[in-house]
N, CA and C atoms as a LAMMPS dump frame, in Angstrom:
ITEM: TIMESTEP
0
ITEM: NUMBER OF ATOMS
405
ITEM: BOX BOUNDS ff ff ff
-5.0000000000000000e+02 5.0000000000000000e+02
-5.0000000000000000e+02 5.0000000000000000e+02
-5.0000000000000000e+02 5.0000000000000000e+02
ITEM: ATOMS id mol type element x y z
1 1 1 N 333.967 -427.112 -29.225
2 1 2 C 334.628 -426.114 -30.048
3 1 3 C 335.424 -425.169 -29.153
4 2 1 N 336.824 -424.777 -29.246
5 2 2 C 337.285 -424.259 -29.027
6 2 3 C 337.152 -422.23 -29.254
7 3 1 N 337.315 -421.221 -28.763
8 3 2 C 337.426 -420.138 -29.427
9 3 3 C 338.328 -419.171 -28.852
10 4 1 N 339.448 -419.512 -28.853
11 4 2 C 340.775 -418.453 -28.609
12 4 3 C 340.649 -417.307 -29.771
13 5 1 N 340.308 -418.05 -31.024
14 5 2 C 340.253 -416.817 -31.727
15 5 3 C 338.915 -415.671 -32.13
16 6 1 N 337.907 -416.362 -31.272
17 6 2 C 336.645 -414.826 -30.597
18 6 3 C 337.448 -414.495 -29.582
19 7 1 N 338.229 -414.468 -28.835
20 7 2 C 338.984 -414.236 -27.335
21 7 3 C 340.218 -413.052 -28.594
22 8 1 N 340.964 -413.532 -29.239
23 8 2 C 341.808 -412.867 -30.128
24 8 3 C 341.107 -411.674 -30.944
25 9 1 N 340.174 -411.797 -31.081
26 9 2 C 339.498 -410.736 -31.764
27 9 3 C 339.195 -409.818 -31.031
28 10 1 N 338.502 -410.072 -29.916
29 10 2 C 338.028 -409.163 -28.89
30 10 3 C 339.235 -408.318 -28.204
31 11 1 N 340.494 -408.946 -28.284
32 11 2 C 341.882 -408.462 -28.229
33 11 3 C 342.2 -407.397 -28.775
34 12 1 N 342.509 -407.77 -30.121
35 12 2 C 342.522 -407.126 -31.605
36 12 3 C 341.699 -405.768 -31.504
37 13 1 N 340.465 -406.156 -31.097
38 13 2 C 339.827 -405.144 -31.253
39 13 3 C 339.658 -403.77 -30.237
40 14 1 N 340.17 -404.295 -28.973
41 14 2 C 340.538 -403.69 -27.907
42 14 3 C 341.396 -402.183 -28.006
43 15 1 N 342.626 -403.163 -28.69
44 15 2 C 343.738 -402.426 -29.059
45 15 3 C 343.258 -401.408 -30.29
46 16 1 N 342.733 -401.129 -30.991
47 16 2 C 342.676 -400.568 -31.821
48 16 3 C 341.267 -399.382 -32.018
49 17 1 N 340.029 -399.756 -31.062
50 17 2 C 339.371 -399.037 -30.894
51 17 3 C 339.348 -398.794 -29.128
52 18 1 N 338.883 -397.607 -28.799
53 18 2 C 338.952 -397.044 -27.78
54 18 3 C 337.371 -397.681 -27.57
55 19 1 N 336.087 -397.608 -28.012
56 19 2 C 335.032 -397.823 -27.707
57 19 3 C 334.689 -398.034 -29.077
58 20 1 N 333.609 -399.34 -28.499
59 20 2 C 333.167 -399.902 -30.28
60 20 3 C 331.993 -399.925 -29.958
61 21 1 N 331.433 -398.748 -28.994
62 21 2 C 329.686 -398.824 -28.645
63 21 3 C 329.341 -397.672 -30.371
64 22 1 N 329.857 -396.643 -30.369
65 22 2 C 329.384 -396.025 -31.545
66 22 3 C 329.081 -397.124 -32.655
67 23 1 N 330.458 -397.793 -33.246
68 23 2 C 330.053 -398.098 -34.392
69 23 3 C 329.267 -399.49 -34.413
70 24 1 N 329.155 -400.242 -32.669
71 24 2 C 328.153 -401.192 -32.891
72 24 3 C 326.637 -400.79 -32.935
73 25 1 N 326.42 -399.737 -32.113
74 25 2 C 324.888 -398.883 -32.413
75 25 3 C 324.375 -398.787 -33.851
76 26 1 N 325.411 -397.639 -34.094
77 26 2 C 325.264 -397.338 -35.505
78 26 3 C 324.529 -398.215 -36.538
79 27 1 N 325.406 -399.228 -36.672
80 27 2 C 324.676 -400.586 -37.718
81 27 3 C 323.686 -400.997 -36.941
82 28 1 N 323.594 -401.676 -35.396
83 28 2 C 322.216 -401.987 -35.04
84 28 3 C 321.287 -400.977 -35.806
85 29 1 N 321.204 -399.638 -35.325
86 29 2 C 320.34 -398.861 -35.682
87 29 3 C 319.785 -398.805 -37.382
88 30 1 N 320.96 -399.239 -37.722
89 30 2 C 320.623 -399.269 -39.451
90 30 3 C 319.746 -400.544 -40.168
91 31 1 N 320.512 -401.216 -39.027
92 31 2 C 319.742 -403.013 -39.905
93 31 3 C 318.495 -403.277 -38.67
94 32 1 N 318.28 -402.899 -37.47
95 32 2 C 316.672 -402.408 -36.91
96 32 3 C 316.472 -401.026 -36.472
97 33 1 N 316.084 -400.645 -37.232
98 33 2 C 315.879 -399.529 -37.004
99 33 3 C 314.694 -398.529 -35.891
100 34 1 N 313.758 -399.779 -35.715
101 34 2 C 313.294 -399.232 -34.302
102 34 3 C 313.622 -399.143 -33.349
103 35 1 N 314.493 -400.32 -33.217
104 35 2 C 315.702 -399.983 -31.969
105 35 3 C 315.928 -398.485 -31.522
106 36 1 N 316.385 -397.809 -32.022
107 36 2 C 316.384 -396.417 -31.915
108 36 3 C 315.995 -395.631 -31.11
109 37 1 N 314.63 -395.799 -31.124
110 37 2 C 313.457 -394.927 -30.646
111 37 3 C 313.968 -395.787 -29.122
112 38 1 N 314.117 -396.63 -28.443
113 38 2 C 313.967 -397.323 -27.423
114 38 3 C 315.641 -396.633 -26.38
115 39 1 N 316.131 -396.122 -27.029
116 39 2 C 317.589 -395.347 -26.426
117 39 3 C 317.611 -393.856 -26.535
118 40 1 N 315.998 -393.29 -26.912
119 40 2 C 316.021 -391.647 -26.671
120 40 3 C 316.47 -390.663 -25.926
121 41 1 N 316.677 -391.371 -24.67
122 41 2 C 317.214 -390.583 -23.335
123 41 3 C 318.767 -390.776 -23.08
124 42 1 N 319.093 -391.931 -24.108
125 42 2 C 320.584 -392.105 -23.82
126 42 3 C 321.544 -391.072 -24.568
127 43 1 N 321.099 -389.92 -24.521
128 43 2 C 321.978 -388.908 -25.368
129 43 3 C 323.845 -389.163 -25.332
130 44 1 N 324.323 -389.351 -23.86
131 44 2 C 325.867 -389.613 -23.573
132 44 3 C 326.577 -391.304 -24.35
133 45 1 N 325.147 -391.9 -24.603
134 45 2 C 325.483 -393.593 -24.941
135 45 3 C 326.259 -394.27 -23.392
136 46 1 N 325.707 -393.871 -22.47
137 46 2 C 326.321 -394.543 -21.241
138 46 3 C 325.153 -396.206 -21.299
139 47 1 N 323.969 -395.914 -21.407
140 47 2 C 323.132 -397.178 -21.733
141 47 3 C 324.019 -397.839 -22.575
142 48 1 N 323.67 -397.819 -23.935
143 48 2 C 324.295 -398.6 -24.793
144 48 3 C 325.745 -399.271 -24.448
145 49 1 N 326.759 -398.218 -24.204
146 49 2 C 327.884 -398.974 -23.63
147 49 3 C 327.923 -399.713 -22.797
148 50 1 N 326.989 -399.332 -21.306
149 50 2 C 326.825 -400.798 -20.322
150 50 3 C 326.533 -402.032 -21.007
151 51 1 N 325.512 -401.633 -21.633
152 51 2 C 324.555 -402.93 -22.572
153 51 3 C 325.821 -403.716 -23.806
154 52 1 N 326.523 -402.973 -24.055
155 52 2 C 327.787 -404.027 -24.719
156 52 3 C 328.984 -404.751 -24.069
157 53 1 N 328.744 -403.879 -22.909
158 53 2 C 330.259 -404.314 -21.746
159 53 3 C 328.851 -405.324 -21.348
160 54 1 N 328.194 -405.861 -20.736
161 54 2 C 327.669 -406.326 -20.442
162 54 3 C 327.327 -407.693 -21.373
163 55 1 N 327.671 -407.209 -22.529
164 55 2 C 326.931 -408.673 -23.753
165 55 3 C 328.465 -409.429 -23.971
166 56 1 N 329.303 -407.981 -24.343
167 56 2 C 330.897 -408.637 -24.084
168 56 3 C 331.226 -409.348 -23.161
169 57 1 N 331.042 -409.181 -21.673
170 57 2 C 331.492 -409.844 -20.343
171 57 3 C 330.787 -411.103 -20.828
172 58 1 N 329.324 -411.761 -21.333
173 58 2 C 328.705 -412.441 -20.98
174 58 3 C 329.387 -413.713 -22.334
175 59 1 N 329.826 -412.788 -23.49
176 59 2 C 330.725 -413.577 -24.375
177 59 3 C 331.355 -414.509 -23.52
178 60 1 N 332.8 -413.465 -23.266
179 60 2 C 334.215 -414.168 -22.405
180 60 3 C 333.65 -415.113 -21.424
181 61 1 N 332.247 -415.19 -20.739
182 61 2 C 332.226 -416.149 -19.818
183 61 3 C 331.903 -417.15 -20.601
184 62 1 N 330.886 -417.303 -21.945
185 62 2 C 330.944 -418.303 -22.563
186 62 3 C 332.405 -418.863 -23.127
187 63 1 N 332.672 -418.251 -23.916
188 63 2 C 333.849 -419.057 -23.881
189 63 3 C 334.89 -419.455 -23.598
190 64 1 N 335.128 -419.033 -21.814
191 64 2 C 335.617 -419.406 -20.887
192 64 3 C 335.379 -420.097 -19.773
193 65 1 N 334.051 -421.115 -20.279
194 65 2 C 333.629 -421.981 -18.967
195 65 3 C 332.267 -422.008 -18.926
196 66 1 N 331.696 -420.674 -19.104
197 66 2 C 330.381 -420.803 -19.234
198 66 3 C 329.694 -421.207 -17.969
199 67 1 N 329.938 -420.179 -16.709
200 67 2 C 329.379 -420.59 -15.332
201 67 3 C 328.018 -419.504 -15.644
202 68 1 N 327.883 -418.208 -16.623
203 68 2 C 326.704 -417.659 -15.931
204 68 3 C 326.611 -416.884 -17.247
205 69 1 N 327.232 -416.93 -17.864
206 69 2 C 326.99 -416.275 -19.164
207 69 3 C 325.463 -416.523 -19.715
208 70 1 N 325.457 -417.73 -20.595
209 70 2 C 323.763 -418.446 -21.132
210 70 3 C 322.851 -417.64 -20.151
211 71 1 N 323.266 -417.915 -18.972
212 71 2 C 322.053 -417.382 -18.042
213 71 3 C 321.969 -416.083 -18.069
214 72 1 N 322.672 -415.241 -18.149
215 72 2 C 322.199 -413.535 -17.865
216 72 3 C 321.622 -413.198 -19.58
217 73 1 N 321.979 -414.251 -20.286
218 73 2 C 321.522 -414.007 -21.673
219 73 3 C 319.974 -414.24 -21.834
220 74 1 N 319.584 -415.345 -21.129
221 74 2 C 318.376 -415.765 -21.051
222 74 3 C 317.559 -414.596 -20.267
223 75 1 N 318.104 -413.981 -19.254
224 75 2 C 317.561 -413.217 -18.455
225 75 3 C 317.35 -412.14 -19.263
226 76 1 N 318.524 -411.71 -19.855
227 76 2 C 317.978 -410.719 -21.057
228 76 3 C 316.671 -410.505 -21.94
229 77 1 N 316.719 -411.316 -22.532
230 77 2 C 315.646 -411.852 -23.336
231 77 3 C 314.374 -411.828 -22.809
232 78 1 N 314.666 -412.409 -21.46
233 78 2 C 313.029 -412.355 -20.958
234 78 3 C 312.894 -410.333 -20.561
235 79 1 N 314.01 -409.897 -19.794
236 79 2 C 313.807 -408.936 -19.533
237 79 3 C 313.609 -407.695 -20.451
238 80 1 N 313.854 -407.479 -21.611
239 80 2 C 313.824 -407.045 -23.099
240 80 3 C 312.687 -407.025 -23.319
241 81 1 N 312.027 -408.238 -23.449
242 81 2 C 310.876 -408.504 -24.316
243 81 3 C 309.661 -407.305 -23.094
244 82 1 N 310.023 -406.736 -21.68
245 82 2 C 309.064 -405.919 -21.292
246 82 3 C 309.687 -404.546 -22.176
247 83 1 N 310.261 -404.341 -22.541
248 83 2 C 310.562 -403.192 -23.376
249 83 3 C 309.622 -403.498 -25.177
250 84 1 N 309.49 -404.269 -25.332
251 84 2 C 308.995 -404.85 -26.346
252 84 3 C 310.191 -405.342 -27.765
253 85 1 N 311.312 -405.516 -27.332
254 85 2 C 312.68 -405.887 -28.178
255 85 3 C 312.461 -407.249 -27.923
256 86 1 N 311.912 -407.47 -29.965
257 86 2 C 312.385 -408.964 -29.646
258 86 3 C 313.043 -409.747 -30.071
259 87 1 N 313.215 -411.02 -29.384
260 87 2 C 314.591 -411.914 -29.231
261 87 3 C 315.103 -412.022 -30.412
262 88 1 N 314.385 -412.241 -31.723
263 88 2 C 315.24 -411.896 -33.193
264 88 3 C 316.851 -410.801 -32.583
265 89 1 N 315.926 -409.404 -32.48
266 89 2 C 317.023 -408.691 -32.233
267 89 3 C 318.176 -408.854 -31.076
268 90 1 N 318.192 -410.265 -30.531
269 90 2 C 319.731 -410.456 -29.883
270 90 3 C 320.156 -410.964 -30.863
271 91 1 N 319.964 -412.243 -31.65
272 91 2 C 320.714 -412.042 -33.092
273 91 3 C 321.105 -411.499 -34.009
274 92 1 N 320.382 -410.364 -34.01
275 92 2 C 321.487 -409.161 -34.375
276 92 3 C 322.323 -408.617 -34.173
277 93 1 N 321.887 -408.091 -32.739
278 93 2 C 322.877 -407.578 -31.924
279 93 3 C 324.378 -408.253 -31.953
280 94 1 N 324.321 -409.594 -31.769
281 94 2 C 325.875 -410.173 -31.808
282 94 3 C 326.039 -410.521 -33.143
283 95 1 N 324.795 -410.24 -34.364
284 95 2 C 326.198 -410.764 -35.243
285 95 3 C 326.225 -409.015 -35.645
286 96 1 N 325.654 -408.396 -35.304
287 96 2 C 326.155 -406.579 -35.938
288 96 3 C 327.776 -406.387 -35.213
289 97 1 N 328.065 -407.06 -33.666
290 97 2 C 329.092 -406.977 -32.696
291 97 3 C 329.875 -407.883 -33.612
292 98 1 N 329.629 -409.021 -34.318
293 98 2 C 330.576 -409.62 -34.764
294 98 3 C 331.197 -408.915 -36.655
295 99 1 N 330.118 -408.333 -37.172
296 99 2 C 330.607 -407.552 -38.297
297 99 3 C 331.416 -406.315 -38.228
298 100 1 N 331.288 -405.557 -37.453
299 100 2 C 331.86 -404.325 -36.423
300 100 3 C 333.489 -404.968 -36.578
301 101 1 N 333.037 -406.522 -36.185
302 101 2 C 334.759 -406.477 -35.292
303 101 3 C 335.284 -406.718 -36.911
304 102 1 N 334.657 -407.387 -37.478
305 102 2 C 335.486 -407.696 -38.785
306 102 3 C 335.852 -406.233 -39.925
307 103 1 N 335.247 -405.867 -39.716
308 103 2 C 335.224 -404.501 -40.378
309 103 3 C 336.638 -403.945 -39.706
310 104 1 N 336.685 -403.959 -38.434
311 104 2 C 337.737 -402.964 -37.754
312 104 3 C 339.085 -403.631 -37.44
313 105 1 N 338.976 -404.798 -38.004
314 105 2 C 340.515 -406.256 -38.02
315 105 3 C 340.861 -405.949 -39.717
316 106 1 N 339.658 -405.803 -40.002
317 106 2 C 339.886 -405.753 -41.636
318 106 3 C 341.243 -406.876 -42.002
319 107 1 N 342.276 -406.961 -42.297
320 107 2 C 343.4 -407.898 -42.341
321 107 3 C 343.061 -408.868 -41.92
322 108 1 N 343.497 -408.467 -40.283
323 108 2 C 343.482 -409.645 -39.283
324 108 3 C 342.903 -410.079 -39.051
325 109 1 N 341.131 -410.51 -39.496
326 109 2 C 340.119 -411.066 -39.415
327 109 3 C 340.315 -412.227 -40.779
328 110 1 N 340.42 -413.539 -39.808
329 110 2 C 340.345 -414.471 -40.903
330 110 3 C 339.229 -415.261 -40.995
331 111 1 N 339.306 -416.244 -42.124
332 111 2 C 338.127 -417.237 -41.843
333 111 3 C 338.301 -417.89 -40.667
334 112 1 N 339.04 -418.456 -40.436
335 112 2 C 339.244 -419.064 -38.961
336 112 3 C 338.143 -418.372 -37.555
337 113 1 N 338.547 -417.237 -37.378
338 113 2 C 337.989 -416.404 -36.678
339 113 3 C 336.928 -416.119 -36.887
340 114 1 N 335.983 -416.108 -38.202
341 114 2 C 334.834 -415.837 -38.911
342 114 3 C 333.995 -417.077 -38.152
343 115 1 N 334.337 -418.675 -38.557
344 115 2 C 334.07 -419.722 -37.972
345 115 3 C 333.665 -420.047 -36.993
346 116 1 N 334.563 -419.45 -35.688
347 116 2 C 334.758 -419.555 -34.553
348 116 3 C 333.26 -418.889 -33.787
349 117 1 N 333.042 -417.21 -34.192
350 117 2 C 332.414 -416.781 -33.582
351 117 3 C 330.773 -417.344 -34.5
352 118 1 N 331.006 -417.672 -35.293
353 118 2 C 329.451 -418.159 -36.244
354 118 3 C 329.4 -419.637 -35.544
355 119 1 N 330.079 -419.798 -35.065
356 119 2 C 330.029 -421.444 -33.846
357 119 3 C 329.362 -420.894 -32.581
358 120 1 N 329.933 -419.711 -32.039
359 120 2 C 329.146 -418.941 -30.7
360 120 3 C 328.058 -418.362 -31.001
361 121 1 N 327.429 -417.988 -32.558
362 121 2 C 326.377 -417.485 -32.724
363 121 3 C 325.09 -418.451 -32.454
364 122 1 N 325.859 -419.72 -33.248
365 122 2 C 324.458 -420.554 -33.748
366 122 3 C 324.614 -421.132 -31.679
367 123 1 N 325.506 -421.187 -30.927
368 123 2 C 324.99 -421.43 -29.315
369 123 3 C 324.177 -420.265 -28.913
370 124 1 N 324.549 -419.032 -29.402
371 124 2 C 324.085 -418.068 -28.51
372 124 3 C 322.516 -418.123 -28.738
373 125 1 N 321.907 -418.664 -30.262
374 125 2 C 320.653 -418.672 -30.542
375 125 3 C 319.808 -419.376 -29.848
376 126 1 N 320.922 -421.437 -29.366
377 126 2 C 319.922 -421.88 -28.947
378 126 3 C 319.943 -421.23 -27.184
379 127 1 N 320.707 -420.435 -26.923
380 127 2 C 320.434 -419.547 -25.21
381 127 3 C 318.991 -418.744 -25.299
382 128 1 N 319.349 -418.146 -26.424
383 128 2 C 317.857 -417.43 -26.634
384 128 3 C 316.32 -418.487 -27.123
385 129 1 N 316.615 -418.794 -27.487
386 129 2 C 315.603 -420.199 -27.942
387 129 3 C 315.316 -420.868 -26.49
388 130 1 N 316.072 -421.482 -25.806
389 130 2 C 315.861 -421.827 -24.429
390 130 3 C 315.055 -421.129 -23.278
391 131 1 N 315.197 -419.769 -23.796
392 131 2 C 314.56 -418.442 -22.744
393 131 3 C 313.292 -418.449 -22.806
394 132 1 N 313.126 -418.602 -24.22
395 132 2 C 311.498 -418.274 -24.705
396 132 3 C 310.559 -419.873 -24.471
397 133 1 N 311.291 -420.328 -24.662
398 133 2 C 310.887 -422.178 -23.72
399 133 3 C 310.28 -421.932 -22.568
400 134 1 N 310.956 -421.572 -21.394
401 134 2 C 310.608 -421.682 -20.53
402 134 3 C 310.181 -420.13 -19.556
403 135 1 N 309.418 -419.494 -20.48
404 135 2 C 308.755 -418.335 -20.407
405 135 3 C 307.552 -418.325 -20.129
C-alpha cells in the first residue's frame, strides 16, 4: 500500500495549524480519560508535544521505508506499559491523531486519505501486537 496521501495530510495539516499537540490531547483526554492524570507536571505541554513529534517522525518513517519506525513503536509500548498506559491506548492515540487531522482538512480530507491512514492503523496495531509478543 502506498500512502502519499497520510504524507499529504500531514502537509495539509502543517500548513494550517501551528501545533496540533492541543487539539490532539484534548480528545485523547476525552475518549481516555485517565490519561490525564499521567501528564500533571506537563503544565507548558512540552511532554506531550515531544510525544507527538516523536509518534509523527515515527509515522513518516513508516511510510517512507520503514528502517526504525515499527521499532521505536514497539519500544514504546513496552516502555509505557512501566507508566501503566496500556497498549489499547496507542490505538487511540493515532486514530484520535488521525480524527484531529480530519476535523482540521475538513474539505480536503477525502475518503481516499481516510483509507490510506486506516491501512497504517490496522499495521500500526499489528507493531503493537508484536511488542507485547515478545515481552
Amino acid at each position: 500500500m502506498t500512502y502519499e496521501l497520510v504524507m499529504q495530510s500531514l502537509e495539509l495539516a502543517a500548513e494550517r495549524c501551528e501545533d496540533l499537540t492541543p487539539l490532539v490531547y484534548e480528545r485523547l483526554f476525552t475518549e481516555q480519560p485517565d490519561m490525564r492524570a499521567l501528564f500533571w507536571r506537563d503544565a507548558n505541554h512540552a511532554v506531550k508535544g515531544e510525544m507527538l513529534a516523536q509518534a509523527i517522525e515515527a509515522v513518516l518513517d513508516m511510510i517512507g521505508g520503514g528502517r526504525y519506525g515499527a521499532r521505536m513503536l514497539q519500544n514504546e509500548v513496552v516502555t509505557h506499559a512501566g507508566y501503566d498506559v496500556p497498549p489499547a491506548v496507542f490505538r487511540t492515540f493515532f486514530s484520535v491523531v488521525v480524527a484531529t487531522l480530519a476535523d482540521l482538512l475538513q474539505g480536503d480530507w477525502t475518503p481516499d486519505m481516510a483509507a490510506q491512514w486506516q491501512g497504517l492503523l490496522s499495521y500500526m496495531d499489528e507493531v503493537v501486537a508484536s511488542a507485547l509478543s515478545t515481552t
